[in-house]
C-alpha positions as MATLAB code, in Angstrom:
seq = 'XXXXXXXXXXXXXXXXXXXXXXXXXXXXXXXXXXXXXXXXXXXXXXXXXXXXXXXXXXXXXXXXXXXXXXXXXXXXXXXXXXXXXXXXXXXXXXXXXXXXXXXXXXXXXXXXXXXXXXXXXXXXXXXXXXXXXXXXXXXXXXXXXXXXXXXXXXXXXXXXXXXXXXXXXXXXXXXXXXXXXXXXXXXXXXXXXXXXXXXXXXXXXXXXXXXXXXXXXXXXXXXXXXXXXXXXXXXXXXXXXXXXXXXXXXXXXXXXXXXXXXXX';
ca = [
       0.000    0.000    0.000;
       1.602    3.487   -1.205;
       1.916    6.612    0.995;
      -0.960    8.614   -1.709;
      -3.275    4.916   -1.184;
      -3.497    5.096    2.549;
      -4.434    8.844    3.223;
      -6.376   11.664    0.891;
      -3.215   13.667    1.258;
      -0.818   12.949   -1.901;
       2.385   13.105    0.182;
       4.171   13.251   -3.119;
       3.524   16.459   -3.719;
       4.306   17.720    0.000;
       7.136   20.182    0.241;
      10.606   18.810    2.121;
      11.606   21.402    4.630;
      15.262   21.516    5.775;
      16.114   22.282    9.415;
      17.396   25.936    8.628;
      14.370   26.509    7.074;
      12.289   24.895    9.447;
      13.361   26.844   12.202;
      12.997   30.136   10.534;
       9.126   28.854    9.685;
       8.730   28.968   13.591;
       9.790   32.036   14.598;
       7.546   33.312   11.608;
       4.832   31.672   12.743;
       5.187   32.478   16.253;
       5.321   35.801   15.251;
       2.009   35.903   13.538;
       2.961   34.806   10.252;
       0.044   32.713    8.583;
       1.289   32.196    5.234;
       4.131   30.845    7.239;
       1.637   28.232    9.342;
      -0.176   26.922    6.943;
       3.485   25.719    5.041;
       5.143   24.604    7.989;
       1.984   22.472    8.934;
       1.779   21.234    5.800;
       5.528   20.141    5.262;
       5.618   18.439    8.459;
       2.073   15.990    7.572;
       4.787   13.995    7.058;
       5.508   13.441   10.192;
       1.800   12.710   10.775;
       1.757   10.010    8.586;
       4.689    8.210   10.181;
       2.862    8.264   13.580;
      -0.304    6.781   11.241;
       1.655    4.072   10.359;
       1.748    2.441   13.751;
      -2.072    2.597   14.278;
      -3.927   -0.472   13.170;
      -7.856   -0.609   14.386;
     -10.419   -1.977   12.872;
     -13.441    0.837   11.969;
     -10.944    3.316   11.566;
      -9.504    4.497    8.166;
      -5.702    6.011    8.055;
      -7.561    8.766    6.520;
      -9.768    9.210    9.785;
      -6.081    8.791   11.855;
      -4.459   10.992    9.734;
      -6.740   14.085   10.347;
      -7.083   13.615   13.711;
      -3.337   12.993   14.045;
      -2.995   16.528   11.715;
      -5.095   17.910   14.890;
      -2.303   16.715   16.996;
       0.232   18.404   15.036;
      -1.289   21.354   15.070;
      -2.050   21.811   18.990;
       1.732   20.660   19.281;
       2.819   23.852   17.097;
       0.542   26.027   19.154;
       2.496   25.324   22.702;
       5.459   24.826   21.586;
       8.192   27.168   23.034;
      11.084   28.288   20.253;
      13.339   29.526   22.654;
      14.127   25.748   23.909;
      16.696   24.394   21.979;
      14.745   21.429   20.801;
      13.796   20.222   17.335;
       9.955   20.361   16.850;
       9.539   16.735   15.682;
      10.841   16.149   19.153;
       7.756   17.676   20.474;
       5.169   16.982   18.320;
       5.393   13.204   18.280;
       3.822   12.310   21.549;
       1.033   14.930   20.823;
       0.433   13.577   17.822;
       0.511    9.878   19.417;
      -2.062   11.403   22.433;
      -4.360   12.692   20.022;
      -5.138    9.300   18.115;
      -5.132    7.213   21.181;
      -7.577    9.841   22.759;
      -9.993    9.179   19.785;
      -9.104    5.278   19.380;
      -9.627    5.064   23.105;
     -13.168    6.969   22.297;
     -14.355    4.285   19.199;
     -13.341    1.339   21.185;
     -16.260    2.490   23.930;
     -13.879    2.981   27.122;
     -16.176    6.424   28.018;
     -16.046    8.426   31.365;
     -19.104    9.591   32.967;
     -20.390   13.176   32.639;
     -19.279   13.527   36.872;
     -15.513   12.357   36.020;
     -15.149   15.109   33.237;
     -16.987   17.657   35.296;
     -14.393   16.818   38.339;
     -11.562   16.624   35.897;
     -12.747   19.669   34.495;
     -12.756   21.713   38.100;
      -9.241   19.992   39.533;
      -7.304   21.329   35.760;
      -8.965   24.676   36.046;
      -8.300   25.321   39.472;
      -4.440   24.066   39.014;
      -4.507   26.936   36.422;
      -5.732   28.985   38.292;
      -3.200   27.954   41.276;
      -0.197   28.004   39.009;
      -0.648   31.100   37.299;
      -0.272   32.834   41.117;
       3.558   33.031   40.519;
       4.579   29.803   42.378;
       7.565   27.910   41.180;
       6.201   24.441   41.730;
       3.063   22.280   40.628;
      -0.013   22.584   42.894;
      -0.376   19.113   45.014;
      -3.368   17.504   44.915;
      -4.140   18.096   48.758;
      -4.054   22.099   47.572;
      -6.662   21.472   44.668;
      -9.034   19.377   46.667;
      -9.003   22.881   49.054;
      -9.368   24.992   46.038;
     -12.561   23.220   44.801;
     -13.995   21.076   47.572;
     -13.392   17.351   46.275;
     -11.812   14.801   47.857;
      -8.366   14.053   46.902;
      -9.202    9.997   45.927;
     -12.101   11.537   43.135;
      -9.607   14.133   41.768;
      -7.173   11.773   41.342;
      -9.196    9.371   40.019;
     -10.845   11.793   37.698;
      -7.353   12.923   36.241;
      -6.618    9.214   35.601;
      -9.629    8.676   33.679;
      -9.445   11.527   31.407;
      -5.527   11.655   31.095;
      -3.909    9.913   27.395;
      -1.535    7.888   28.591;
       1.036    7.297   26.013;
       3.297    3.716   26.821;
       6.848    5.248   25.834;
       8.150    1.799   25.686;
       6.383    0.383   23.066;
       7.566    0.679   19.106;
       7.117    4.228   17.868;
       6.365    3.556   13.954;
       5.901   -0.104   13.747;
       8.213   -2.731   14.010;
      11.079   -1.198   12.085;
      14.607   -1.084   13.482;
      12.867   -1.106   16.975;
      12.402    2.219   17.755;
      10.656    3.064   21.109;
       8.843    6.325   21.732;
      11.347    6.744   24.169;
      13.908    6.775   21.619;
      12.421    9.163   19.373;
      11.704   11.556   21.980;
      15.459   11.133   23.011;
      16.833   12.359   19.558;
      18.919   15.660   19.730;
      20.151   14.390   23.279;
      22.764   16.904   24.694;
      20.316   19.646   23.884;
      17.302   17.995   25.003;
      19.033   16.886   28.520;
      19.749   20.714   29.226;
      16.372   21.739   28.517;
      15.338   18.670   31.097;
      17.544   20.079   33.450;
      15.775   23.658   33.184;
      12.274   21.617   33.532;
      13.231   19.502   36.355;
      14.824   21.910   38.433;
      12.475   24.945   37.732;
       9.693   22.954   39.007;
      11.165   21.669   42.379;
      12.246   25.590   42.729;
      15.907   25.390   42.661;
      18.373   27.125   40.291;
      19.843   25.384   37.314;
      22.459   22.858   37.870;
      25.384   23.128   35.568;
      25.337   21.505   31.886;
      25.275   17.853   31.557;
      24.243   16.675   35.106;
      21.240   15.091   33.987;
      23.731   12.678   31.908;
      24.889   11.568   35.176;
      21.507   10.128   36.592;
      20.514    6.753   36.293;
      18.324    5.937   32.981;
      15.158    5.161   34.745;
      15.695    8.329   36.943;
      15.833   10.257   33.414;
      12.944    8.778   32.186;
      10.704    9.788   34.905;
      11.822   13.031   34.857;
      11.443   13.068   30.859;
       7.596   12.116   31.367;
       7.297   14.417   34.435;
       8.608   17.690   33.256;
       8.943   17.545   29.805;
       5.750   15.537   28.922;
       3.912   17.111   31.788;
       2.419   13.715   32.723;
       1.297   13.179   36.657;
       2.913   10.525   38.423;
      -0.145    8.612   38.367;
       0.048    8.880   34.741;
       3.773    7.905   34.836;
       3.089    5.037   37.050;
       0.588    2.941   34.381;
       2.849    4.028   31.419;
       6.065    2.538   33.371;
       4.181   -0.567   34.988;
       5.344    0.516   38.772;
       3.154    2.205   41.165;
       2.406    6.195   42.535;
       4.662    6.241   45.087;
       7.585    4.244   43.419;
       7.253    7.043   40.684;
       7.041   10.189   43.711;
      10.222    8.282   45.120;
      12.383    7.765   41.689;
      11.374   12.086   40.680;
      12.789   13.173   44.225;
      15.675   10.578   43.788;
      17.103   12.469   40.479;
      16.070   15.839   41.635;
      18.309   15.198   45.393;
      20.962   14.537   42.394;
      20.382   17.157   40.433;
      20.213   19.900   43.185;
      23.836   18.130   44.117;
      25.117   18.693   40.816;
      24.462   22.537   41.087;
];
């Protein structure tokens, strides 16, 4: 089956954008620049299709995947932040990834009651709200169930339900060459681990540490931290993506931050 067979988009005649080029499409577009949107958008359905690739359900076409995957792309160019020195692709993958399983996860019939969303709805809004009061670190749980009057075991809860859980273990585009999500997101590595550094240590409130102490964690401490602060994920989400439990997760993120902080 060809590339122009399996989606209404005739790849073929998709432009090929070189990194140079790519990069100056983003600060264009981040500027304001449509004209400049619409082609960086549509040079990197490429990248769409890839992700595609991987999906195979039955009552869904690729063409259905690849437009909601093109919605994935285009939320990921919307947040993503061109002053981190971090190629988009990078990015965009595990949006892209989140936005089919979110509507794969929908056809299959796995639904949430109208209460769950509602109590999702409250807990995200009022960590907004929370966050955007100048504070360094991620509202807990204990100070969102004060902020909206739920008990911490139904926000939680809630949060699991509605959260996309991505596995970042399991084959990224098929079987080929064996290439994890993990992997992919790990391209670009020395840059990427500096802007995990920034993440990791913003968000537990302490100053940067200096360049390259994030290379001298442990793997699995890395990951977590990857999931954590660069994915945004909860450690409940964390936990049922890397098969150990909540507190294991809470124990491994303070772990490789104590190390961090020590690196500084």
């Amino acid at each position: 089956m060809s590339k122009i067979e399996i989606t209404a988009v005739d790849t073929s005649t998709l432009p090929k954008v070189g990194a140079a080029e790519c990069d100056e499409l983003l600060k264009a577009v981040k500027n304001g620049d449509k004209e400049a949107r619409d082609k960086f958008i549509t040079a990197n359905l490429r990248l769409v299709l890839s992700v595609c690739k991987r999906f195979r359900r039955d009552g869904v076409s690729q063409d259905d995947l690849f437009q909601i995957g093109a919605v994935g792309l285009i939320k990921a160019l919307n947040n993503f932040d061109v002053s981190q020195n971090v190629k988009f692709s990078t990015y965009a993958v595990p949006m892209i990834i989140g936005e089919i399983r979110r509507a794969l996860r929908d056809v299959s019939g796995i639904k949430v009651t109208r209460s769950v969303r509602d109590t999702a709805y409250k807990a995200l809004k009022a960590k907004e709200k929370l966050t955007s009061e100048g504070r360094d670190n991620e509202p807990s749980l204990v100070e969102i169930s004060a902020e909206i009057g739920i008990p911490i075991s139904e926000i939680a809860c809630a949060l699991d339900a509605v959260s996309d859980t991505v596995s970042y273990f399991e084959p990224a585009f098929g079987d080929d060459g064996g290439l994890t999500v993990m992997d992919k997101l790990t391209d670009e590595k020395q840059s990427e681990d500096n802007w995990l550094e920034n993440l990791a240590l913003r968000g537990a409130g302490q100053r940067i540490p200096k360049r390259g102490a994030v290379q001298r964690i442990p793997k699995k401490e890395k990951q977590i931290l990857f999931m954590r602060y660069y994915l945004g994920k909860t450690q409940v989400e964390i936990s049922k993506a890397a098969g150990i439990s909540q507190a294991q997760v809470s124990r491994i993120e303070k772990s490789a931050i104590d190390k961090l902080k020590s690196y500084m």
